[in-house]
Legacy VTK file of the C-alpha trace (Angstrom):
# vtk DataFile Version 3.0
C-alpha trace
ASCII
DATASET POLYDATA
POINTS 111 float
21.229 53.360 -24.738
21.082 49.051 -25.209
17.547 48.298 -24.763
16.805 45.190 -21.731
14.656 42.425 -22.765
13.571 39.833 -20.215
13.162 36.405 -20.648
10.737 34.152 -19.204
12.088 31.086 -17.624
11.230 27.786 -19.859
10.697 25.885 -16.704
10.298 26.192 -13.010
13.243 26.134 -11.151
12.791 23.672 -7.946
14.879 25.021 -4.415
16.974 22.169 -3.657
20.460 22.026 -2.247
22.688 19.525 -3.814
26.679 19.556 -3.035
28.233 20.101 -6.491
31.721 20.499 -7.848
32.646 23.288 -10.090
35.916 22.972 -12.199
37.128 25.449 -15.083
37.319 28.445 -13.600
40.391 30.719 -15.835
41.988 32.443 -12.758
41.635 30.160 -10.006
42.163 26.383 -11.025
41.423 23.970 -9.210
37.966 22.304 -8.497
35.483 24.438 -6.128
33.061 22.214 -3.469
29.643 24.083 -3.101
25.856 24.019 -3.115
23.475 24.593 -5.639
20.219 27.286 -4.395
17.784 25.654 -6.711
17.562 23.263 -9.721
15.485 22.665 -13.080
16.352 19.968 -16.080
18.354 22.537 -18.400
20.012 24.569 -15.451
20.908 25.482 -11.716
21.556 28.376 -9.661
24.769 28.013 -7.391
26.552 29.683 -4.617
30.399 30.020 -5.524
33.454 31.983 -3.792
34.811 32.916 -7.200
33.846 35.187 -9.820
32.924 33.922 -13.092
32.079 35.791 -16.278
29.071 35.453 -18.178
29.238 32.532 -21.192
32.351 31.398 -19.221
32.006 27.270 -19.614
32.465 25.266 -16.858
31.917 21.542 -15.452
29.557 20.849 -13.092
29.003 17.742 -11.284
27.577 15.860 -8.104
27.914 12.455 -6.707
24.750 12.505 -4.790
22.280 12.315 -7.508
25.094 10.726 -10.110
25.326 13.603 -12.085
27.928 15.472 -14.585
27.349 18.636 -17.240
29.206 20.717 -19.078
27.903 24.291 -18.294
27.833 27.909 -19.657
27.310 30.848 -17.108
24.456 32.898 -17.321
24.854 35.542 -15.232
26.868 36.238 -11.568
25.702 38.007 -8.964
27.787 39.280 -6.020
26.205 38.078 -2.495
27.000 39.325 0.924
29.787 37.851 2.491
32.430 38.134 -1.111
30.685 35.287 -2.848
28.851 35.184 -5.599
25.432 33.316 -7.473
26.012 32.102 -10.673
23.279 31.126 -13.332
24.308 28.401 -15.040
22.724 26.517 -18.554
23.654 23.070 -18.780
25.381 22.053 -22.241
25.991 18.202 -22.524
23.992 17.076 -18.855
24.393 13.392 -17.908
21.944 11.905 -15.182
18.692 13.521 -14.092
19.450 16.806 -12.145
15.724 16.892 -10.915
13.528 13.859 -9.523
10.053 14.032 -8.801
9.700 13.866 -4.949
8.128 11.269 -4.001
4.383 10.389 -3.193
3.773 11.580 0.284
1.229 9.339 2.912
-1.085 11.527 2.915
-1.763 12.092 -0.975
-1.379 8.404 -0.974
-4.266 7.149 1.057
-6.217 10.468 -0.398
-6.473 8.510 -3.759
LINES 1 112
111 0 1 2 3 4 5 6 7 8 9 10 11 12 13 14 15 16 17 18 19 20 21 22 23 24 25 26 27 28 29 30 31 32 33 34 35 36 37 38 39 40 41 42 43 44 45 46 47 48 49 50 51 52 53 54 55 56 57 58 59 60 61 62 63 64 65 66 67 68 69 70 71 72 73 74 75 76 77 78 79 80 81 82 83 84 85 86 87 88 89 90 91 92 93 94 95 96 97 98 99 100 101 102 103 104 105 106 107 108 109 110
């Protein structure tokens, strides 16, 4: 029987929503509009109607926050609904996938 090993995460992940485009999918060309579930510098989480197999490589990219990667999957997961969650690493990523949020009032005027 293979033996499991898990892996701790490098870095946080940070829940955010950005509209991305997925393109590269072997079955089903075309480019795919959709929504990331959460975000880190090296890779995302994202909700997607097709299946994808793991170390699959993709492009990713958004307009929003000006950004562009070439991607390998991780791991999908099927979701309610026939969709799916895909892991993804980013390869080659252009532009700054995460921002710090800004400074709220409050914290401000605390100083």
């Amino acid at each position: 029987m293979a033996q499991l090993y898990q892996v701790k995460r490098g870095e946080e992940r940070i829940t955010k929503e950005v509209a991305v485009l997925l393109a590269g999918h072997v079955d089903t060309p075309g480019v795919e509009q959709t929504l990331t579930e959460n975000v880190s510098t090296s890779g995302a989480r994202v909700k997607t109607t097709r299946q994808w197999a793991p170390k699959e490589q993709l492009l990713i990219g958004s307009s929003s926050v000006r950004v562009m990667s070439l991607a390998r999957v991780v791991y999908c997961e099927p979701l309610k609904g026939g969709c799916f969650a895909i892991g993804v690493e980013f390869l080659e990523p252009t532009g700054q996938w995460v921002v710090n949020p800004p400074v709220s009032v409050g914290q401000y005027l605390r100083k």
